[in-house]
FIKOLZA-1660 file (N, C-alpha, C; in steps of 0.1 Angstrom, whole numbers, plus 5000, padded with zeros to 4 digits):
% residues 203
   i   px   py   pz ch aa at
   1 5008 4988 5000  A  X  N
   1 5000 5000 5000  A  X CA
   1 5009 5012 5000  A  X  C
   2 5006 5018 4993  A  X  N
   2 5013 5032 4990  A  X CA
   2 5010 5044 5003  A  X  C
   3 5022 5049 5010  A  X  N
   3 5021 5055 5022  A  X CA
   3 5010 5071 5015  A  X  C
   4 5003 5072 5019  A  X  N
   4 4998 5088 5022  A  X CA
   4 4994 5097 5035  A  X  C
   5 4991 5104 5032  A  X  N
   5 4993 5118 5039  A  X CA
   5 4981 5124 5038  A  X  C
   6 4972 5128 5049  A  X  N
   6 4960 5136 5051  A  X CA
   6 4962 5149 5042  A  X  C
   7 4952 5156 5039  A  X  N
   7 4952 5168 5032  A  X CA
   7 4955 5180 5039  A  X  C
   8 4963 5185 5035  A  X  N
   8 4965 5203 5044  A  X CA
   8 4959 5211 5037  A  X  C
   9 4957 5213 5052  A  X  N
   9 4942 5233 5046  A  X CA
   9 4950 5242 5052  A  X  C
  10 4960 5241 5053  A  X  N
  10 4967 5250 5062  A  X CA
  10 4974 5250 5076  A  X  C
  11 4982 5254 5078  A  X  N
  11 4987 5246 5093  A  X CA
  11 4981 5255 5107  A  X  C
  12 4978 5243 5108  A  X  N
  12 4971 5247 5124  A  X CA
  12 4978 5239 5137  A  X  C
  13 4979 5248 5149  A  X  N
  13 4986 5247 5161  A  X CA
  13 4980 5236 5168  A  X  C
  14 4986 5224 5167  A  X  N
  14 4981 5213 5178  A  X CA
  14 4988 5212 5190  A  X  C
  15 4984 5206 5204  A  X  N
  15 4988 5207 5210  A  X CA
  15 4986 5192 5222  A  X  C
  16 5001 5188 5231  A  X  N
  16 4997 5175 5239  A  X CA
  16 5009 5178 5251  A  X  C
  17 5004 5170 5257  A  X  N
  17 5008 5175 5267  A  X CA
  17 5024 5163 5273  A  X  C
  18 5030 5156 5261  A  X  N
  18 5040 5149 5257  A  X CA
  18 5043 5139 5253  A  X  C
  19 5055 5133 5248  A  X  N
  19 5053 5124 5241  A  X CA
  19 5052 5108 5244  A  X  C
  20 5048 5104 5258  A  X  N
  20 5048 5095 5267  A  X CA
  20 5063 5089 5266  A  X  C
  21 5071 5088 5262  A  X  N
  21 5084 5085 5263  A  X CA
  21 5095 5085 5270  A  X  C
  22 5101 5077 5273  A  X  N
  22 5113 5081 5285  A  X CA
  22 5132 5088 5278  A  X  C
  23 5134 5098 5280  A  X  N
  23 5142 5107 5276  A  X CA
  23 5158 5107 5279  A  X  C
  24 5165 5107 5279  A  X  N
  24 5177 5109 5288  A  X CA
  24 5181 5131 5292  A  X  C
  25 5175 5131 5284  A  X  N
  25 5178 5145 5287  A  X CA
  25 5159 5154 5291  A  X  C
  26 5166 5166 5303  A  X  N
  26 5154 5172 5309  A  X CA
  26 5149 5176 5296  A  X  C
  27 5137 5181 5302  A  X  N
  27 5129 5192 5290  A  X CA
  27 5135 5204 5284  A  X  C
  28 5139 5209 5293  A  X  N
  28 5147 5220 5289  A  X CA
  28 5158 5222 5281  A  X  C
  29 5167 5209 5286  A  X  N
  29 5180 5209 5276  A  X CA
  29 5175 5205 5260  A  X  C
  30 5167 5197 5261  A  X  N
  30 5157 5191 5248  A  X CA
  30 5154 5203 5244  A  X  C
  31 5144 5209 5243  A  X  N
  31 5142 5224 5240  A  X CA
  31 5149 5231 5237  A  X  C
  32 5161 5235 5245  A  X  N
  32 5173 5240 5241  A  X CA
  32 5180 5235 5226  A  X  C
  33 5180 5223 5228  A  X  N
  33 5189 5217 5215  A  X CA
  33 5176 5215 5201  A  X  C
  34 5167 5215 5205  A  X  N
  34 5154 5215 5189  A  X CA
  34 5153 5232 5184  A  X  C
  35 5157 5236 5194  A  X  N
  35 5154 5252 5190  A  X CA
  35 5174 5253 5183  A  X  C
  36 5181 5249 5188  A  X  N
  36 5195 5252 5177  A  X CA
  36 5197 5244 5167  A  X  C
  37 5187 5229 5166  A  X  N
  37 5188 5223 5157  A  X CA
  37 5179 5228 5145  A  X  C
  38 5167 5233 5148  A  X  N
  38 5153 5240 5138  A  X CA
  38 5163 5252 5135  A  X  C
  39 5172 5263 5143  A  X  N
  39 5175 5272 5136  A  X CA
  39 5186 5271 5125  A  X  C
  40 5193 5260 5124  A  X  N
  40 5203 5255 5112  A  X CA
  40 5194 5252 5106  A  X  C
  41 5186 5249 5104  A  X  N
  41 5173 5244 5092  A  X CA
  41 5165 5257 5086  A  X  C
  42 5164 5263 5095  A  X  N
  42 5155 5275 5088  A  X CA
  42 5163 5281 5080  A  X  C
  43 5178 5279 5077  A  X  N
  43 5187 5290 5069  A  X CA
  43 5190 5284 5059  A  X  C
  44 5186 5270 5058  A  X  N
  44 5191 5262 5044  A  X CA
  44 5183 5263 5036  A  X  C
  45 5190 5263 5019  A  X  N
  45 5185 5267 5009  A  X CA
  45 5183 5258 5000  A  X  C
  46 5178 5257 4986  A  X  N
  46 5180 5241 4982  A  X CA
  46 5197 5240 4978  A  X  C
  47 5201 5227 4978  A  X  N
  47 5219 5222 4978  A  X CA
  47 5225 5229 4971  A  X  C
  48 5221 5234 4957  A  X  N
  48 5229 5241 4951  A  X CA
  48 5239 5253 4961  A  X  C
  49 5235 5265 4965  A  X  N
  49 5241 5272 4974  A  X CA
  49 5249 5268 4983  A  X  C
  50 5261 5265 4978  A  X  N
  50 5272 5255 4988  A  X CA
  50 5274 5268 5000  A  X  C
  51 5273 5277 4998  A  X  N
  51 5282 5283 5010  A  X CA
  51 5276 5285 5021  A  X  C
  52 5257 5282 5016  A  X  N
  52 5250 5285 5035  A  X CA
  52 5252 5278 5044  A  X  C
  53 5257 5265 5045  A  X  N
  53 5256 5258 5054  A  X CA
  53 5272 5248 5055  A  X  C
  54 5276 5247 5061  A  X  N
  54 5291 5233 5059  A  X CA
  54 5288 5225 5071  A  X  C
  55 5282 5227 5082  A  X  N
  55 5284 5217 5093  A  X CA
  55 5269 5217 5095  A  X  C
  56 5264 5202 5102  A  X  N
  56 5248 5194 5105  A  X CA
  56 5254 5193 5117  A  X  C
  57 5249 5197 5128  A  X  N
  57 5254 5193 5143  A  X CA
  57 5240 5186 5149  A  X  C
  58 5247 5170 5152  A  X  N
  58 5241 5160 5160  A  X CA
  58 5247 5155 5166  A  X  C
  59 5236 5153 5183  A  X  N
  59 5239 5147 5191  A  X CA
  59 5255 5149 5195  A  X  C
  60 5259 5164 5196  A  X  N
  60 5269 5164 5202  A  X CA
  60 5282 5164 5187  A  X  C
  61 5284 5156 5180  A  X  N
  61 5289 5149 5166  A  X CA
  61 5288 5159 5154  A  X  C
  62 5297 5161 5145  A  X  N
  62 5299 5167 5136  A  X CA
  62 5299 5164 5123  A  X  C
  63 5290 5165 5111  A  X  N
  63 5294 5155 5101  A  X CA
  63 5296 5167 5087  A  X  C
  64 5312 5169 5082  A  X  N
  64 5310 5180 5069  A  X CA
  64 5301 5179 5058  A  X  C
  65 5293 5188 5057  A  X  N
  65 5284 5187 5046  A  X CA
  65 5287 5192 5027  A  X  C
  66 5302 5198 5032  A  X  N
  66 5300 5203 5015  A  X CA
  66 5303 5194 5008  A  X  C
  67 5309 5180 5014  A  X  N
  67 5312 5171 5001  A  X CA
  67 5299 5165 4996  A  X  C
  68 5288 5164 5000  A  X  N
  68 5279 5160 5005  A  X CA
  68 5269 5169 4992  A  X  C
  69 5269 5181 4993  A  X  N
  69 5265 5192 4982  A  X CA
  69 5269 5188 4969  A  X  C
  70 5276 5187 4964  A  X  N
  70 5277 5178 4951  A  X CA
  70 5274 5169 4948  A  X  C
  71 5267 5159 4953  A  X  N
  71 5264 5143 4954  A  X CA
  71 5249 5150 4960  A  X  C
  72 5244 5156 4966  A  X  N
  72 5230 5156 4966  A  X CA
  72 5222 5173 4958  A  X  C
  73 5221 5170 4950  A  X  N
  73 5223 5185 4943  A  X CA
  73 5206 5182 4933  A  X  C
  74 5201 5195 4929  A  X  N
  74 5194 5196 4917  A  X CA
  74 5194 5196 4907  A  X  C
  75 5185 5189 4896  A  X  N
  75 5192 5181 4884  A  X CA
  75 5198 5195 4875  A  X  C
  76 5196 5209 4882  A  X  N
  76 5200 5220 4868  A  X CA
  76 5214 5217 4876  A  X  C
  77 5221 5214 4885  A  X  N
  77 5234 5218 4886  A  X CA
  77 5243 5208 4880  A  X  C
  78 5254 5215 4880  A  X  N
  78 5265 5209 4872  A  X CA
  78 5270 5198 4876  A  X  C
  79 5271 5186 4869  A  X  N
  79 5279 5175 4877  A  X CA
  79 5289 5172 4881  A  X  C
  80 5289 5168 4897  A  X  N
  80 5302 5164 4903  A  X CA
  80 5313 5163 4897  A  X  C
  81 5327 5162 4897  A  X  N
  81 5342 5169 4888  A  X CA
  81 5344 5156 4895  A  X  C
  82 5351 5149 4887  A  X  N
  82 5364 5139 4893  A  X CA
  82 5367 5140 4906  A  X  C
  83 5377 5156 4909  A  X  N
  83 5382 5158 4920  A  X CA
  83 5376 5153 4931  A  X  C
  84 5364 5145 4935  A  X  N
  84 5355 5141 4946  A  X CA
  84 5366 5133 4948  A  X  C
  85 5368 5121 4941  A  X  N
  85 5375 5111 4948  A  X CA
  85 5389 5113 4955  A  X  C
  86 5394 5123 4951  A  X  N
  86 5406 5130 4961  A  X CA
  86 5405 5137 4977  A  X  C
  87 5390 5135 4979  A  X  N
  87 5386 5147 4990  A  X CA
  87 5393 5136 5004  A  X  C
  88 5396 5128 5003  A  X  N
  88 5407 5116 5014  A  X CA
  88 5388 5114 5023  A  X  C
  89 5397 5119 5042  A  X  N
  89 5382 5119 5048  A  X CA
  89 5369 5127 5049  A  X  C
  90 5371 5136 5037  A  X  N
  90 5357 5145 5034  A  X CA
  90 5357 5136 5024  A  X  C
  91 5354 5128 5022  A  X  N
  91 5346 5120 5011  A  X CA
  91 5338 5109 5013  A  X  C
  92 5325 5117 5005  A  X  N
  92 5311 5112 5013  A  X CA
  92 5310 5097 5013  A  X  C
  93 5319 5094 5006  A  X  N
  93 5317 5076 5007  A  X CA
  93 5321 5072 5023  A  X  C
  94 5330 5077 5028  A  X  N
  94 5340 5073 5039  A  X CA
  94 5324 5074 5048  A  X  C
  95 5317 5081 5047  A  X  N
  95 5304 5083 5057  A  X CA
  95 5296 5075 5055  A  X  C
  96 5293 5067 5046  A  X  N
  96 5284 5052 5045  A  X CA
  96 5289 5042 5053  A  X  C
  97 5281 5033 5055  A  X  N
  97 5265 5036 5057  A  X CA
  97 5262 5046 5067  A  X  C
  98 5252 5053 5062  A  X  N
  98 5246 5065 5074  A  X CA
  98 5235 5053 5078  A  X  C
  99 5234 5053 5092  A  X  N
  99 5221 5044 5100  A  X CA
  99 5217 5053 5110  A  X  C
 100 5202 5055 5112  A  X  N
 100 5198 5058 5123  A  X CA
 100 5193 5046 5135  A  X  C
 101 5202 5041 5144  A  X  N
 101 5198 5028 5150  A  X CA
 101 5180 5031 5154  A  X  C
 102 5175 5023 5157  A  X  N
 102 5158 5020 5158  A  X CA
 102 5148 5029 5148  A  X  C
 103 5153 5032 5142  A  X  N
 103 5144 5036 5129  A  X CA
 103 5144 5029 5115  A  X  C
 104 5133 5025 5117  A  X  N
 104 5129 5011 5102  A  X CA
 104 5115 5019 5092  A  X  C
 105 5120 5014 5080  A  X  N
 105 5107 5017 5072  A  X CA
 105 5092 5012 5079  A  X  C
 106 5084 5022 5077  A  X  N
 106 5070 5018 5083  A  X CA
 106 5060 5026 5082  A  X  C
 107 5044 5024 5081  A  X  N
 107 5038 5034 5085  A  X CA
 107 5042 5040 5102  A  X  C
 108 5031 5054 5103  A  X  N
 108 5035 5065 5109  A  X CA
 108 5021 5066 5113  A  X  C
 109 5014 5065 5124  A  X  N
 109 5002 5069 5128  A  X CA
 109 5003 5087 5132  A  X  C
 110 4991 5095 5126  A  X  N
 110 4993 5109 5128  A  X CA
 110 4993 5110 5142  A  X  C
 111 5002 5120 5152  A  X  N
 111 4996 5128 5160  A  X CA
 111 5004 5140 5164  A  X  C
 112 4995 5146 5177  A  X  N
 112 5005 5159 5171  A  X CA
 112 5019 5164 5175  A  X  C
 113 5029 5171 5173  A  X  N
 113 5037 5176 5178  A  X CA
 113 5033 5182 5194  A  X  C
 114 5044 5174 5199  A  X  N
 114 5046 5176 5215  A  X CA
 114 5047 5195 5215  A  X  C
 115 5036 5199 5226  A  X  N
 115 5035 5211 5229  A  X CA
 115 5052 5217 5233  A  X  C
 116 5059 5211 5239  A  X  N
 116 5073 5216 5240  A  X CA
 116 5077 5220 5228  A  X  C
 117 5076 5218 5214  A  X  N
 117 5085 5221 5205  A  X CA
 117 5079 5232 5194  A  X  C
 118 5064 5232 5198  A  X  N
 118 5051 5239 5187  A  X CA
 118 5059 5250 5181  A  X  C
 119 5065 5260 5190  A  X  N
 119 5069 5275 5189  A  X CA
 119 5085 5275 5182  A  X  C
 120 5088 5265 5185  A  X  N
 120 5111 5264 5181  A  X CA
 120 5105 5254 5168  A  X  C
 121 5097 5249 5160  A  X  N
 121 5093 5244 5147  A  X CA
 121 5089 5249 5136  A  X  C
 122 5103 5259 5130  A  X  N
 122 5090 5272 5128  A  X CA
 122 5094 5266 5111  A  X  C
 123 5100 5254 5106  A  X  N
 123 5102 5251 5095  A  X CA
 123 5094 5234 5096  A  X  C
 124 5085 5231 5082  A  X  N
 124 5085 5215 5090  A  X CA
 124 5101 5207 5082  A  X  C
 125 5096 5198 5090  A  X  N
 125 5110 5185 5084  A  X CA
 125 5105 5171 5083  A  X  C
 126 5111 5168 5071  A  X  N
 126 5110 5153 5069  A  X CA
 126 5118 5144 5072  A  X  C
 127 5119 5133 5075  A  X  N
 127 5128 5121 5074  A  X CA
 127 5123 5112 5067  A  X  C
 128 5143 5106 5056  A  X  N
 128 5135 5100 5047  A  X CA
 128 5150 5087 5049  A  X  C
 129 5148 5077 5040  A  X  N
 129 5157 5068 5038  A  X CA
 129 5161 5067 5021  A  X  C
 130 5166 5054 5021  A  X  N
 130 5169 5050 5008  A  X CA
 130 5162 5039 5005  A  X  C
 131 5153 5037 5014  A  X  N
 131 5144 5022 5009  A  X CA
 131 5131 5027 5003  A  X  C
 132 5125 5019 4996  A  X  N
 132 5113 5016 4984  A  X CA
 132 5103 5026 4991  A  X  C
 133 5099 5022 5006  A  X  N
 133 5089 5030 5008  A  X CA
 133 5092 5048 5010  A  X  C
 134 5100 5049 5017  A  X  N
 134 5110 5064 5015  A  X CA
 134 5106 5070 5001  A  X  C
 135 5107 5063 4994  A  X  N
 135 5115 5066 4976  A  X CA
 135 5096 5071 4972  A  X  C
 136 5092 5056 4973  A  X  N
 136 5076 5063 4969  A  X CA
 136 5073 5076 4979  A  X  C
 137 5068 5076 4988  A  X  N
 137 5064 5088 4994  A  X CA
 137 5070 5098 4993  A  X  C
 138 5085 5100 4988  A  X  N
 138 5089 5113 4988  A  X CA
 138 5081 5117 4973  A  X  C
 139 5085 5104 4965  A  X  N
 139 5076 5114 4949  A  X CA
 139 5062 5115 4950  A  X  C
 140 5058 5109 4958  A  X  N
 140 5043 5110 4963  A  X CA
 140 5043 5125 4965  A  X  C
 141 5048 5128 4977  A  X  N
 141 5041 5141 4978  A  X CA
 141 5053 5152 4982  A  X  C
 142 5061 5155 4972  A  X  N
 142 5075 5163 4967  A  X CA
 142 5072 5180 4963  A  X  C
 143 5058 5177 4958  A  X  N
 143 5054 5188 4958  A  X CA
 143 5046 5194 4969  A  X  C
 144 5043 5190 4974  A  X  N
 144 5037 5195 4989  A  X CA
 144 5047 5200 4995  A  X  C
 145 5055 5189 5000  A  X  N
 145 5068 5192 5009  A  X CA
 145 5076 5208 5004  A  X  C
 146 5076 5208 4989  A  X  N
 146 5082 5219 4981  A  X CA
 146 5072 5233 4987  A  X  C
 147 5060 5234 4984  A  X  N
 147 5049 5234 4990  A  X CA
 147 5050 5248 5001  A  X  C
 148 5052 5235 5011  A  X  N
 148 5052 5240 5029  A  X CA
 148 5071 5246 5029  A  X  C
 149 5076 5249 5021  A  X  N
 149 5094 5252 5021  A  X CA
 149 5099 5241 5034  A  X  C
 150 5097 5226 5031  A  X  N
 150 5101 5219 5042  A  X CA
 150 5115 5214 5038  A  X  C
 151 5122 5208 5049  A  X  N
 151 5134 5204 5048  A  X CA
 151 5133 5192 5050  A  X  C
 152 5149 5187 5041  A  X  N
 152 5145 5172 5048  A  X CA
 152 5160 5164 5049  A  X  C
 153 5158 5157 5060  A  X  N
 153 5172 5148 5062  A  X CA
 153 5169 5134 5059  A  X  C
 154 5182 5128 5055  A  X  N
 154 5186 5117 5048  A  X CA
 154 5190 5110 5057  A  X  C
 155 5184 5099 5068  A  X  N
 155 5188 5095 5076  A  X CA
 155 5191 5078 5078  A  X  C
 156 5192 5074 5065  A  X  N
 156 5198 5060 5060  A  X CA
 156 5195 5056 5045  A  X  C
 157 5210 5056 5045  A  X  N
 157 5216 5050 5028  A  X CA
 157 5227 5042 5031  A  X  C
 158 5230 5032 5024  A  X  N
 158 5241 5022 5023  A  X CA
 158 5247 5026 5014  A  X  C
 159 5249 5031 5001  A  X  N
 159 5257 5034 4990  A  X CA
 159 5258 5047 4985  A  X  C
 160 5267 5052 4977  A  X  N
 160 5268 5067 4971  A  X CA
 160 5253 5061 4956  A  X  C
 161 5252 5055 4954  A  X  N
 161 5240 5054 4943  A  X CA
 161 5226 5054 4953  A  X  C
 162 5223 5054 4966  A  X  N
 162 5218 5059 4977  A  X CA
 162 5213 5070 4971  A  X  C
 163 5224 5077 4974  A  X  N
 163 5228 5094 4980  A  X CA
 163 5220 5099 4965  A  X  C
 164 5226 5095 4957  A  X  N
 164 5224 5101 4945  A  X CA
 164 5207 5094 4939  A  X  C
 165 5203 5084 4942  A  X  N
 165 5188 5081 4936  A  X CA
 165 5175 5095 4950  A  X  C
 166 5183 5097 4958  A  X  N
 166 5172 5105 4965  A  X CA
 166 5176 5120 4961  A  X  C
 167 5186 5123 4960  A  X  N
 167 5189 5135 4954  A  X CA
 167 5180 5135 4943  A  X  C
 168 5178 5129 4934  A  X  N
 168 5169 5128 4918  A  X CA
 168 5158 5131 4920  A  X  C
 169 5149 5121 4934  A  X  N
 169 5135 5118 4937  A  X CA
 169 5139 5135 4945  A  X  C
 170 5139 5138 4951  A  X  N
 170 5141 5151 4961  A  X CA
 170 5139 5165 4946  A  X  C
 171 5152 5165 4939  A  X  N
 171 5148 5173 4927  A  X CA
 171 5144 5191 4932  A  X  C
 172 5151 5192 4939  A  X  N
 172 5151 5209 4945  A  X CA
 172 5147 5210 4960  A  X  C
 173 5140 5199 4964  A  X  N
 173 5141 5200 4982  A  X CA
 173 5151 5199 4985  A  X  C
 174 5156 5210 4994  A  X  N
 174 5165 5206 5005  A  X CA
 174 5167 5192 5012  A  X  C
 175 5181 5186 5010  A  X  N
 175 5179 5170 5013  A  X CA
 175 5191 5170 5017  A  X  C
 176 5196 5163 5030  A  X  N
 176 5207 5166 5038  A  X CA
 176 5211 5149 5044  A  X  C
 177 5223 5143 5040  A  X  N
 177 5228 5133 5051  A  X CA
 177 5230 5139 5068  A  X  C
 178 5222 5128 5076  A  X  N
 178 5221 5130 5087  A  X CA
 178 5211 5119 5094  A  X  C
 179 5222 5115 5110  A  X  N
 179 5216 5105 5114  A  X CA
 179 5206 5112 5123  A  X  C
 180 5206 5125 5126  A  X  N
 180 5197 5129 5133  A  X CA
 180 5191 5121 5146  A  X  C
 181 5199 5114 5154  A  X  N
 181 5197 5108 5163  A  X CA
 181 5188 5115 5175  A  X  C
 182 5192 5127 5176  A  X  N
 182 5187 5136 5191  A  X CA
 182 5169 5137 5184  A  X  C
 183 5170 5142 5173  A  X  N
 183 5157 5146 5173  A  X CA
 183 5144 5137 5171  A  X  C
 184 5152 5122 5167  A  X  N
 184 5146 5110 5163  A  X CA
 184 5140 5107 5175  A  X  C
 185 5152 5105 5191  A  X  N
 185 5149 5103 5203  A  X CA
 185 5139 5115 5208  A  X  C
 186 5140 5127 5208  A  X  N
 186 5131 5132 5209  A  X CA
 186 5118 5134 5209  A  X  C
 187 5112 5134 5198  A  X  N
 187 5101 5129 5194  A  X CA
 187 5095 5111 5192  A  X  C
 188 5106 5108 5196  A  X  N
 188 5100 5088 5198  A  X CA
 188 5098 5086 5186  A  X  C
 189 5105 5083 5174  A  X  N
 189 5104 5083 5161  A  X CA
 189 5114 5072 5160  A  X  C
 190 5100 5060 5154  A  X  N
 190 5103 5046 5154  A  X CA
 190 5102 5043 5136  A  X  C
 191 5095 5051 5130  A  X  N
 191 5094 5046 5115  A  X CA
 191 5101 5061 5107  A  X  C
 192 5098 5060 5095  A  X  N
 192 5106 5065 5081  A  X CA
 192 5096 5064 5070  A  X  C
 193 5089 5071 5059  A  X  N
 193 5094 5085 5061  A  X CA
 193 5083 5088 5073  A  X  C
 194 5086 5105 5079  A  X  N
 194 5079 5108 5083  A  X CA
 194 5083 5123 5080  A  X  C
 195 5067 5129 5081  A  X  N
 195 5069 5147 5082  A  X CA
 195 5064 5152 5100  A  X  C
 196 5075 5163 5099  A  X  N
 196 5073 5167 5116  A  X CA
 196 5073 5182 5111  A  X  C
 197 5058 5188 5115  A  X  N
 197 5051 5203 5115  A  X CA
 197 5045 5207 5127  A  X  C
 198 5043 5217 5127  A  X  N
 198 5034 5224 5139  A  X CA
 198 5020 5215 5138  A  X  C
 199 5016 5212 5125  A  X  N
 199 5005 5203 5122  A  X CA
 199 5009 5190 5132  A  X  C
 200 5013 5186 5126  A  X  N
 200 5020 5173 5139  A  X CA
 200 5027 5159 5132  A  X  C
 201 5032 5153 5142  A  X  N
 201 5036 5144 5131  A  X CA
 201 5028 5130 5124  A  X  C
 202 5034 5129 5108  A  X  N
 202 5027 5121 5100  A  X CA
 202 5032 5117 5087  A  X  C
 203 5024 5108 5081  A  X  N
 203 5028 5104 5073  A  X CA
 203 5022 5104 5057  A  X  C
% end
């Protein structure tokens, strides 16, 4: 069955009172770190514009993103130059497999974004993979996501032909390698794809 997505009439403010989940970090520090993680998101542009962004900070961990800009790009840009394979350990292969541990392809039952995050979510975001169902839903609804100016992280691929089949299906969304572990744990996010808005999360 092909994943879909309820219809948007416009985003409306939901609200709960948490995610029943057990956390390692207070609310506050959580909060703290979704609000510096949503504001590196709000400033990214689609890949072509290498210079807005070089560093994805997770969980503490650092991973360079410009080699990463060439290999996930929009089909007007120019194709990657030889010189990739020289980049030693900026080279995006050396970063495969990207895995996010406990996140498997699956449906996504709707609900809404935990009231802690409503106001620091001021962009929505997707997570997506490199498996079949990822791949459908992103072309499923590519234009929506384009849509709502959402972002989206790439949060498991096994291969550089990976990287490069979701770049294609993506086609001008912003689409970022990233295990995104903190924000996965945060919001108790057990399946892939999924969209996370003020609307709430879903699929």
């Amino acid at each position: 069955m092909r994943p879909t997505m309820r219809p948007w009439r416009g985003a409306t403010r939901r609200a709960c009172s948490g995610i029943g989940a057990p956390c390692r970090r207070t609310p506050e520090m959580r909060r703290n770190w979704l609000f510096h993680f949503v504001g590196i998101l709000t400033v990214l542009v689609p890949l072509g514009a290498r210079a807005q962004l070089v560093v994805l900070h997770d969980d503490g961990r650092t991973q360079p993103l410009a080699p990463f800009l060439g290999v996930l790009t929009t089909p007007d840009a120019p194709p990657v130059p030889p010189a990739m394979n020289d980049l030693g350990a900026a080279d995006p292969v050396r970063l495969l497999p990207l895995r996010s541990p406990g996140l498997t392809p699956g449906p996504v039952p709707p609900r809404p974004t935990p009231e802690l995050y409503q106001n620091t979510l001021t962009r929505p975001v997707f997570l997506v993979g490199a498996d079949p169902r990822s791949q459908t839903w992103l072309r499923q609804h590519r234009s929506l996501l384009l849509s709502l100016g959402a972002v989206g992280l790439l949060v498991q691929a096994e291969t550089q032909d990976d990287l490069e089949t979701m770049a294609s299906i993506a086609a001008g969304l912003p689409l970022l390698p990233a295990a995104a572990i903190d924000l996965i744990e945060a919001l108790a996010l057990t399946h892939i794809p999924v969209l996370i808005s003020r609307r709430g999360i879903e699929q």
